[in-house]
C-alpha positions, -999 to 999 in steps of 0.1 A, spaced: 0 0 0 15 32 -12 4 63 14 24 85 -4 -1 91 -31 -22 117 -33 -49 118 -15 -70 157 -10 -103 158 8 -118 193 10 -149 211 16 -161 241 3 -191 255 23 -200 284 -4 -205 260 -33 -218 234 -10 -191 206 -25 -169 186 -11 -132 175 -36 -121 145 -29 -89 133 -51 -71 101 -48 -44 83 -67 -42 47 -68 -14 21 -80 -36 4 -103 -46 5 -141 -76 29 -145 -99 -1 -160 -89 -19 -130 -100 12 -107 -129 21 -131 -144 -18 -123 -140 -12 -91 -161 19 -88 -186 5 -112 -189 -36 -105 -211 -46 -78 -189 -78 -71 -158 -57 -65 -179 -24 -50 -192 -42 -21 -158 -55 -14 -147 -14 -5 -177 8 0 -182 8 36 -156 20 65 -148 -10 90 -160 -28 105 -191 -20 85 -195 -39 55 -216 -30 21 -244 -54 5 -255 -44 -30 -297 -58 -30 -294 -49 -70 -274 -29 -93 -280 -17 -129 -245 6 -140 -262 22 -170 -271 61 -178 -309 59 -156 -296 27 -136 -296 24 -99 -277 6 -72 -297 -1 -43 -277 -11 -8 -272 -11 23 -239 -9 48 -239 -26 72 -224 -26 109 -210 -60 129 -244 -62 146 -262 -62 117 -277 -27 116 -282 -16 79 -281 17 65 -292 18 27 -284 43 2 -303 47 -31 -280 59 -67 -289 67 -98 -266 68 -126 -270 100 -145 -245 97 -171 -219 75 -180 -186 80 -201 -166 45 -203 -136 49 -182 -133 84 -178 -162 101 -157 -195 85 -145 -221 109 -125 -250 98 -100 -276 109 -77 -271 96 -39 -293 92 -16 -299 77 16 -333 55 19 -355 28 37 -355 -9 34 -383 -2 7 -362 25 -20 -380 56 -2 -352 80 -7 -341 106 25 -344 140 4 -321 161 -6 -297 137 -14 -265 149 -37 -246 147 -68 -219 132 -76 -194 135 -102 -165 110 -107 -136 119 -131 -106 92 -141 -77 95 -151 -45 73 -155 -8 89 -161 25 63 -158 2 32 -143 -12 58 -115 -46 66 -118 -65 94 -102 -100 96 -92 -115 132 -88 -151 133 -68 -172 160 -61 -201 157 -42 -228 185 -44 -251 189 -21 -284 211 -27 -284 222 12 -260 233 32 -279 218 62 -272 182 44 -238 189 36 -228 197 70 -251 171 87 -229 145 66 -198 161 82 -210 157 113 -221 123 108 -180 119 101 -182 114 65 -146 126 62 -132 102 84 -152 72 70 -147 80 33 -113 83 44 -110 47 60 -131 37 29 -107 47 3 -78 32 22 -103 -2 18 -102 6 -17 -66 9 -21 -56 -22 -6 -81 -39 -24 -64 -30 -58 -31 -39 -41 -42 -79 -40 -65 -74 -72 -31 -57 -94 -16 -88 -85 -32 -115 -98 
């Protein structure tokens, strides 16, 4: 595992965004599948000791993924996104948000935009997550969204560490 990537988290409370940019050691079709395969995503997506369990996912421009983390004692906490648009391998967006067991989304929920790129087998993944209130944006800070996006990314990272090598 290579910490000294980059890795920037920031929010901006006038535009209501957070910026979160992370490089990996991995080919970008490697990192692109794991952002966008449900087999691999629920491997990542969730900070420990809380797990993730896709119920169904359709990566496609109008698509959803429907899931749920889940904590050790098997409290779950779903999430409803919708794919908004798609470019192969270079930038997918998506509405997120958080729901009931049934798909009722929590409104607002927020956009976000995910940008790849790969330079010298390193590839960088640029997220911004917009958020239509500042109320919501600084609820999920609160909630320590930083710190378990952080821990979630670090997931992610040694994940492509075993997946580069096989």
């Amino acid at each position: 595992m290579k910490h000294d990537l980059l890795f920037d988290f920031t929010v901006d409370k006038a535009i209501k965004t957070v910026h979160i940019t992370k490089e990996f050691a991995a080919n970008l079709s490697l990192v692109w599948d794991a952002f966008t395969k449900q087999e691999i995503l629920d491997q990542w997506w969730a900070p420990k000791p809380w797990s993730s369990k896709t119920k169904f996912m359709n990566f496609e421009e109008g698509g959803r993924r429907f899931y749920a983390m889940v904590s050790p004692e098997g409290e779950e906490r779903w999430s409803i996104q919708k794919f908004s648009a798609i470019s192969p391998k270079t930038n997918f967006k998506m509405f997120n948000a958080f729901a009931d067991k049934e798909e009722n989304p929590e409104l607002p929920g927020s956009e976000w935009d995910f940008n790849f790129s790969e330079q010298n087998g390193i590839t960088r993944v640029s997220i911004s997550i917009y958020n239509e209130s500042l109320d919501r944006l600084e609820k999920m800070i609160e909630m320590g969204f930083k710190e378990g996006f952080t821990m979630t990314i670090y997931n992610l990272e040694n994940l492509l560490t075993v997946l580069s090598k096989k």
